[in-house]
N, C-alpha and C positions, 0 to 999 in steps of 0.2 A: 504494500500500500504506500502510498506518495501524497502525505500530506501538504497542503500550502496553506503557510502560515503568513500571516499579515499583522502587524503593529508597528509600536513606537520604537520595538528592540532590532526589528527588522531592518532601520533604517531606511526602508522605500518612501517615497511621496506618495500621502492620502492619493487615492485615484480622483476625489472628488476635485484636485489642483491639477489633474491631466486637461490638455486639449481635447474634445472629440472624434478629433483623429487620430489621438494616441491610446483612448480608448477602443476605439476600434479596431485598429491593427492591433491591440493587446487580446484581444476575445478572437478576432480572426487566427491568428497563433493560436491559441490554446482551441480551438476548433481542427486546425491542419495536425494538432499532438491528437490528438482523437482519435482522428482518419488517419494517421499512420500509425499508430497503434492497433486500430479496427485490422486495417491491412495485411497487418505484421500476426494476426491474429493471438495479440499478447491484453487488447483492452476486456476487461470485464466487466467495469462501471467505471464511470465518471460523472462527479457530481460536483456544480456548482453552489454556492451555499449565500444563503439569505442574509442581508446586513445583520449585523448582531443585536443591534438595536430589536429587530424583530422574534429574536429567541424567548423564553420562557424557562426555568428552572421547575423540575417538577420533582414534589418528595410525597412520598405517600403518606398521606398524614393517620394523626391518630382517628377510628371508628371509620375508615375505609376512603375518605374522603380527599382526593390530592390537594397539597397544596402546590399552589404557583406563584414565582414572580417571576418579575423581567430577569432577564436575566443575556448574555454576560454582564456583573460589574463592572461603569467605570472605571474602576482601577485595574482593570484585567487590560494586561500589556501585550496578549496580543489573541489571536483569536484564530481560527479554523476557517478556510475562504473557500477551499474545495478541496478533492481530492480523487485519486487514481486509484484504482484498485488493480495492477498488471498479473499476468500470469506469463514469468516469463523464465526462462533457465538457468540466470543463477542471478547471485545477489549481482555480481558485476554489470551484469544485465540491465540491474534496475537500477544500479548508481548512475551507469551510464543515462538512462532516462532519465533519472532526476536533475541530473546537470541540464541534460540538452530542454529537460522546463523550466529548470532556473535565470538561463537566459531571453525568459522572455522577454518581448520591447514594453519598455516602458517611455515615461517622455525624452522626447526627441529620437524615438527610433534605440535609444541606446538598450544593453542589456540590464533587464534589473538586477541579476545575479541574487535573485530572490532565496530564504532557504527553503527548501525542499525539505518534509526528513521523512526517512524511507524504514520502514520498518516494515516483519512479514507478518502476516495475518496467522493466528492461530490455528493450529490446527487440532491440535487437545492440547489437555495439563501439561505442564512441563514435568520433562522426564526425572527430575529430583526436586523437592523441593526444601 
């Protein structure tokens, strides 16, 4: 899996200080990682994700009831923007993917050199614990 993370620790510019051309060549790229991913038949999902303003925190409250708030907090330095889920032949595999999404364009065309970070999806317990 190939998380993209986005905050203040990231160092990137807010996308909402992008041009609208740099937003679109930025989504166009991450549509062509898709389609060649699809191609390469290594994509399983890919998911873009809702401002975080828009998220909820949910805990099961007491006598069966959830409770909810907004949720992430303001103080939360950085947040979850999307992510990959690849099936591909080894980890080098998916480093190399993660790089080649880290350079996506950000404004003026340049690379964001955004982080990536690649971890694999469980497949049961771990073997000791």
């Amino acid at each position: 899996m190939m998380l993209m993370q986005f905050g203040e620790q990231s160092g990137l510019p807010p996308m909402s200080t992008w041009l609208p051309d740099e937003v679109k060549a930025h989504i166009e790229f991450m549509h062509e990682v898709n389609s060649k991913l699809t191609d390469a038949g290594e994509l399983v999902d890919a998911q873009g994700l809702a401002d975080p303003g828009q998220a909820r925190i949910v805990r099961a409250g007491d006598g069966g009831a959830p409770v909810v708030t907004d949720g992430p907090y303001p103080e939360t330095k950085e947040f979850l923007v999307g992510y990959w889920i690849v099936d591909c032949e080894s980890r080098e595999r998916a480093i190399d993917l993660a790089a080649y999404v880290s350079a996506a364009p950000g404004p003026g065309g340049k690379p964001l050199n955004m982080p990536i970070e690649v971890r694999q999806v469980m497949s049961g317990p771990p073997e000791e614990l």
